[in-house]
N, C-alpha and C positions, 0 to 999 in steps of 0.2 A: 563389535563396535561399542555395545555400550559398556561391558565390564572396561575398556579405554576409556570410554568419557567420566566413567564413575570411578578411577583409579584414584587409590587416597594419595598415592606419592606423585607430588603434580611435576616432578621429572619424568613421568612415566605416563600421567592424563595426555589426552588429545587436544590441541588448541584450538579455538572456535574453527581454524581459518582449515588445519587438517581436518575436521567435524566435515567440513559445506565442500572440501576435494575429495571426500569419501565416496565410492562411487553408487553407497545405497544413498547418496541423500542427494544424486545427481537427478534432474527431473526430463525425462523423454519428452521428443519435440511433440507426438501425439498427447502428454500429457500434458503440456504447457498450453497446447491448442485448445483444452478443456478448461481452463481459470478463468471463472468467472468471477472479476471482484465485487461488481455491482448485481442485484439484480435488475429486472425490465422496471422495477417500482423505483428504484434507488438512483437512479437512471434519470427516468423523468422528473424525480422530487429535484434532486439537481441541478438540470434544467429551469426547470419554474422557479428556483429559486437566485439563481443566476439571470434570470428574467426580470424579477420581479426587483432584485436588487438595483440592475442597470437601468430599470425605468423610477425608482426613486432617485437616482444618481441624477440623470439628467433631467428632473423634476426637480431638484435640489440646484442645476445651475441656473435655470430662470427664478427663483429668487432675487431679488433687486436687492436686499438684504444683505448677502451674503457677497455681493461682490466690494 
């Protein structure tokens, strides 16, 4: 597979789209079950910060100011 992706004659290279229906770069359903994007820290910092956003927000419409 990779002397096709590294082929100098791009008649003859692999296209991104045959690269991802190759069947070494297909990912097993036990494998997919293991992806973890976040971790447990990445996680909560997200939260809190998604928290801490939406309580300025609505600390921002009681302003008299702003309406």
């Amino acid at each position: 597979m990779l002397k096709k992706i590294l082929e100098v004659d791009p008649a003859k290279r692999m296209t991104p789209y045959q690269i991802m229906d190759d069947p070494w770069m297909q990912m097993t359903d036990a494998q997919a079950s293991q992806v973890e994007v976040f971790s447990d820290y990445e996680k909560q910092k997200i939260v809190s910060e998604f928290e801490y956003y939406n309580l300025t927000q609505e600390n921002a419409n009681d302003d008299p100011f702003l309406e």
